[in-house]
N, C-alpha and C positions, 0 to 999 in steps of 0.2 A: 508524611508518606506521599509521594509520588503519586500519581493519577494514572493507571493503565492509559496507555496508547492508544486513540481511533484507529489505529490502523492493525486488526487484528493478523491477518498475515498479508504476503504479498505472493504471488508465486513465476516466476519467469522461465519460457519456455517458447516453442518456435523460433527458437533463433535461428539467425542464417548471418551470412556476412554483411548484410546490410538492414537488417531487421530481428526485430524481438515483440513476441506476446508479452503482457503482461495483468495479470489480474489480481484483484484484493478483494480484503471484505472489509468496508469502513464503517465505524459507527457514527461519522461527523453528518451534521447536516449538509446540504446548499450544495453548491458544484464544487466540483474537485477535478482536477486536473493532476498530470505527471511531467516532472519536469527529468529531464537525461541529462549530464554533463559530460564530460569529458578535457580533458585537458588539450588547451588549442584549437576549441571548436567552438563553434557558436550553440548553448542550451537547442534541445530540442523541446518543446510543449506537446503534448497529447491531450484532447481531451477523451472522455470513454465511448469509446464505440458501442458498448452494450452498457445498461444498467439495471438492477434486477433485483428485487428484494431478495434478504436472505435474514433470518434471525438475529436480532440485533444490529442489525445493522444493511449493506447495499453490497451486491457485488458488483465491482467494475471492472470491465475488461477494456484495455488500453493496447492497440496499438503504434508500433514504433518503427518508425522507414527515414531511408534515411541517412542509417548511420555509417561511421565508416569502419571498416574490416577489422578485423583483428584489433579491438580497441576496448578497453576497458571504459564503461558508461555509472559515473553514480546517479541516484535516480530518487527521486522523493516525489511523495505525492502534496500537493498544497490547496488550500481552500481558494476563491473569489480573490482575494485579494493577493492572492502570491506567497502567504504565510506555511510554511512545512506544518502537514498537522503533528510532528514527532520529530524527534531528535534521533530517531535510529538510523544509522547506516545503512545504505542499501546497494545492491550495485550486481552489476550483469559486465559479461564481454565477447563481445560478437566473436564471431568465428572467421580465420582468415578468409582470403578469397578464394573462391570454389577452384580446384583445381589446382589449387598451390601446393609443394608438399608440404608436408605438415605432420610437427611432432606432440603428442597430445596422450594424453591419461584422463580415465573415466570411471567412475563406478558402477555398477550394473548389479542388481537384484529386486526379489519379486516377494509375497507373499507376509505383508505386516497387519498381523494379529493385533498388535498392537501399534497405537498410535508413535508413544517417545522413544522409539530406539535407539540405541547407539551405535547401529551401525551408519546412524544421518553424520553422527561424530567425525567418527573413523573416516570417514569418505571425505570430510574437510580435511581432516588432519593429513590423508594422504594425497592432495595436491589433484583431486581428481578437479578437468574442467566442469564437468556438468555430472550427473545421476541420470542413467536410466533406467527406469523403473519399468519393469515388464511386467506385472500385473497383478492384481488383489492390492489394490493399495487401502483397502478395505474390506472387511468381514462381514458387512452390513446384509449382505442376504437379500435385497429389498425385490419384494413381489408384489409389490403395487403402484401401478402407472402415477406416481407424484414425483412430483419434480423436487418440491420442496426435502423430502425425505433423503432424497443423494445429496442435493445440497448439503442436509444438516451431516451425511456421512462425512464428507469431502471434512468440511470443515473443523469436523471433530480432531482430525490426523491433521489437519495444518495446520492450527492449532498449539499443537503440542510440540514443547519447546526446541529440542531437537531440529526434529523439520521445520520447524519455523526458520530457526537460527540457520540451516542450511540454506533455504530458496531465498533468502537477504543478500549471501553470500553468491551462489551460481544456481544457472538454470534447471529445470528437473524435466526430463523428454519421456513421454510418457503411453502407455498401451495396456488398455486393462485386459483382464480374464471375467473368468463365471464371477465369484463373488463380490466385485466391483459395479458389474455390471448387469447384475441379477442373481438371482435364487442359485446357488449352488449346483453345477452342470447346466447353466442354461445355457440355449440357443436362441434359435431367433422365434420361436415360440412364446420368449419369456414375457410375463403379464406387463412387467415394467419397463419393456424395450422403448419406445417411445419416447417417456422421461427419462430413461438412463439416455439415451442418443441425446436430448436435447441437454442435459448439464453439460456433458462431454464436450460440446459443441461451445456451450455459453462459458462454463467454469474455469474448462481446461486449458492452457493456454499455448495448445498445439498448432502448429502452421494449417495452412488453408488445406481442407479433407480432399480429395485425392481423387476419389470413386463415386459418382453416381449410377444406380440402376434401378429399377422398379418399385422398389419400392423405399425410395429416397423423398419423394413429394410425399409418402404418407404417414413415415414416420420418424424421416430423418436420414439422409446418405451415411454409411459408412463409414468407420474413423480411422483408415487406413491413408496413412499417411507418409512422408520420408522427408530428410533431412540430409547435409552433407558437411563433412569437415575434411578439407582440405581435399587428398582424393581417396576417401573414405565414404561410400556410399550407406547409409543408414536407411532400410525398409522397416516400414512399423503396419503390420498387417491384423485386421481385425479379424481375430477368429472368433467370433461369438455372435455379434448381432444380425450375422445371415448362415450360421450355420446350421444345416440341417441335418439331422442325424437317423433321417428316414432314409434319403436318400445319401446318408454319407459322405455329406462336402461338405468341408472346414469352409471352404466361401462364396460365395455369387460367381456366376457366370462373369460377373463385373468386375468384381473385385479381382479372381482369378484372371481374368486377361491385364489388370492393370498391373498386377507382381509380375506377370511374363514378360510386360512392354518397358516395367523399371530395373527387370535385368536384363533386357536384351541394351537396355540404351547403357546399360554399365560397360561393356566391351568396347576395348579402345581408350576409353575416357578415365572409370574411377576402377583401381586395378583392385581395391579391397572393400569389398558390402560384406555391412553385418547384417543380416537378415533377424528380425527380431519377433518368436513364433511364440506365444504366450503360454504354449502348450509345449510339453517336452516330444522332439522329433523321431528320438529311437523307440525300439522294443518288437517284438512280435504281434502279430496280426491275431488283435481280439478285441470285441466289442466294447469298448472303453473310451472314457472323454480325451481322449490326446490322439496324434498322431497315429499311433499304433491302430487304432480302432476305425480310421479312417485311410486304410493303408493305399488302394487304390490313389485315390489322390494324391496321397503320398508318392506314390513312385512316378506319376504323371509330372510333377514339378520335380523331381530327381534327375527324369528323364531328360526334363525341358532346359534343366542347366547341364548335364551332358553333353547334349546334342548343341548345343552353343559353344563347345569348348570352355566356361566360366570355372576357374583352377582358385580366384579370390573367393569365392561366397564360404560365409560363417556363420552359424546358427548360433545367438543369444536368446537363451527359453526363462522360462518362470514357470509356474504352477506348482512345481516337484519342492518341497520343503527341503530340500539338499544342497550343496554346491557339489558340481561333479564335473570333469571336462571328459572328451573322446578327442582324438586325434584326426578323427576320420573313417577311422578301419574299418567300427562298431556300428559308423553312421552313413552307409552307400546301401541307400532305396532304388537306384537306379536298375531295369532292366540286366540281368549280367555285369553287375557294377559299374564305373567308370564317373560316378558323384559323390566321394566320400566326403562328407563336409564338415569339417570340425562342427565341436559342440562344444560351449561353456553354458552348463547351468548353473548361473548364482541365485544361493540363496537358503534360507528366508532370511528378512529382511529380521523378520520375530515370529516365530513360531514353533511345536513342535515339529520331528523331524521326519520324513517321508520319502522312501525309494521308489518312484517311477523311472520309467523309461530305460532302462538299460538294458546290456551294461554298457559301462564307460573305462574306456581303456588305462585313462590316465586316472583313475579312482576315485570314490564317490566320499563326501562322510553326509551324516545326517543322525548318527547316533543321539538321541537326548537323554539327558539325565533324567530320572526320577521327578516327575514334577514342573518339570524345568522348560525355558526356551532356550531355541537357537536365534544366533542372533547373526550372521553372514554375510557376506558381500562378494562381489568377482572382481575386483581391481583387472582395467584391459591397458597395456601403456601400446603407444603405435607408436614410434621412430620412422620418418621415410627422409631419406635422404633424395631425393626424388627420381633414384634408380631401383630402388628395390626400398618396400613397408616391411620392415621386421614387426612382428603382433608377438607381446606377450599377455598371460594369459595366468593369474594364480588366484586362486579360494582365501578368500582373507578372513580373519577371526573379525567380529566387528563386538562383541561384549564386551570389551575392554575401550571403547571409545576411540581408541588406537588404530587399529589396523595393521600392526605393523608384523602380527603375528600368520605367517602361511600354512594352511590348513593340512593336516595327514590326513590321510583316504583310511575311509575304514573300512571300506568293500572296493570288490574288482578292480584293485592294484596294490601298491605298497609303498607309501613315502610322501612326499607332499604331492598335491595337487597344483598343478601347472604346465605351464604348457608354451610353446616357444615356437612360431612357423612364420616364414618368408612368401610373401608374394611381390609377384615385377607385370 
């Protein structure tokens, strides 16, 4: 019988068109390095920027610069002498160059109960480039400032075969919620801020954070961060680790002017952002952990893309155990309207089923059976011809390992979910 692998998983993420995160958890001893290949290039070496105990083994985070565009990279890690510690395949591919059009498909969903889903499956099977994962990538609850304790969450889920087999294959971009990143509805109150900021920071293997303000030297800046694929703007905004729910703001003084300054620099340049809000954006004003409950705020960034003319911005949520899209109609916080902003909720990843935030024009499901999970995803495909990004938009079945199944709304609409809009 074969010998397990040192190399318990790997996970790639940050990428950009000339750069990739990358981190693992290894059990080998001595140094270790990563090597990038490419065809027609000269190997790239890394050694780990960060190294870190973790149970059974070291996590290493490797950075990768460098590279060139639009290029598919295989990548193995090897001991002191240049020996691969495993025979698995692995491999990542950078993103064209910033600004180029660019036609590309994704998967998007949030809230895994469970570790081995299949909707990590279905998300291969459907040709998506990368997985973004908007938040609860675990259930772990943790209310105690250790570090090692997120660690042991994290690794529990990557771990497991599914997601393993998928981060070998492509990148996973990533933005937690409450149970990721503490006790269930936390803020920035929560006991285990601190250590959840500092894995995030070590584990995860997101581009450089974005936001410093006050209280970043004490216990870590903000995981707000963004990304770009071709001229598709991707905002990844932390709503948890400075929200305050005394005073009713989803984010810092800091945070909040840094969303304002990466949509205002979106005009002119990237014609489509998906803005990625961990919490679901609609509903009425009542005291509750999402949007709705924070509504002031709410219409202050409604307003602030109004008043910019910005006609591209998309909201991608997590939290809600559903998949559900709006058009727009359901979803204008603005002052006397004038920011209707589409919405796709995918999701769960795994879990029972959950209606927040609506409603949703183009219809919701989240029905569960008796006992049972859902298992979900949002497949987004982008086409630009680099006159106008056609975005589509459908609720995909992911329990079947497949995907290929388009989801029926079982509240506020009738027929499949999905959804089809043009921006120039």
């Amino acid at each position: 019988m074969a010998s397990a692998s040192p190399v318990a998983w790997t996970w790639s993420g940050g990428v950009t068109d000339r750069s990739a995160v990358i981190t693992a958890r290894v059990a080998a001893a001595g140094d270790v390095s990563l090597v990038a290949e490419a065809e027609g290039a000269e190997p790239i070496t890394a050694s780990p920027v960060l190294e870190a105990p973790m149970d059974a083994g070291r996590l290493l985070r490797f950075t990768l610069d460098g590279l060139r565009a639009d290029t598919r990279y295989a990548y193995r890690l090897v001991d002191a002498a240049g020996r691969a510690l495993d025979g698995e395949p692995r491999e990542l591919r950078t993103f064209p160059a910033e600004g180029a059009p660019t036609s590309f498909r994704f998967a998007v969903s949030s809230c895994a109960r469970e570790p081995d889903s299949p909707v990590f499956a279905a998300a291969l099977r459907q040709g998506a480039r990368f997985f973004l994962h908007t938040g609860d990538f675990h259930y772990a609850d943790i209310a105690e400032d250790r570090v090692e304790l997120f660690r042991a969450a994290y690794d529990r889920h990557l771990s497991a075969p599914r997601l393993r087999a998928l981060l070998a294959r492509i990148p996973l971009h990533y933005q937690w919620d409450d149970h990721d990143y503490g006790p269930n509805d936390s803020d920035r109150t929560s006991p285990s801020r601190a250590a959840s900021l500092r894995n995030f920071r070590e584990l995860v293997p997101s581009p450089a954070l974005m936001v410093r303000d006050e209280d970043s030297d004490a216990v870590g800046a903000p995981t707000d961060h963004a990304f770009t694929v071709g001229r598709a703007r991707f905002i990844l905004s932390d709503l948890r680790s400075r929200r305050d729910s005394t005073t009713r703001r989803m984010m810092s003084a800091a945070q909040d002017a840094w969303l304002r300054e990466e949509l205002r620099a979106t005009k002119g340049r990237f014609p489509l952002v998906f803005w990625v809000s961990s919490v679901p954006w609609g509903g009425e004003s009542v005291q509750v952990d999402r949007w709705q409950g924070y509504a002031e705020h709410r219409a202050e960034i409604a307003n602030f893309i109004k008043e910019l003319g910005l006609t591209g911005v998309c909201i991608l949520s997590g939290d809600a155990h559903m998949t559900a899209i709006d058009d727009g109609a359901s979803m204008d916080f603005a002052s006397g309207g004038g920011a209707p902003l589409p919405v796709f909720q995918a999701g769960p990843i795994a879990n029972r089923g959950s209606y927040k935030g609506g409603p949703y024009n183009r219809g919701a499901r989240a029905d569960t059976p008796e006992g049972g999970r859902l298992f979900q995803f949002g497949l987004v495909e982008v086409e630009d011809d680099g006159t106008e990004i056609r975005v589509r938009w459908s609720g995909r079945e992911g329990a079947d390992g497949a995907g290929d199944t388009v989801l029926e709304a079982q509240r506020w609409g009738a027929g499949k979910i999905e959804h089809e809009f043009i921006v120039r």
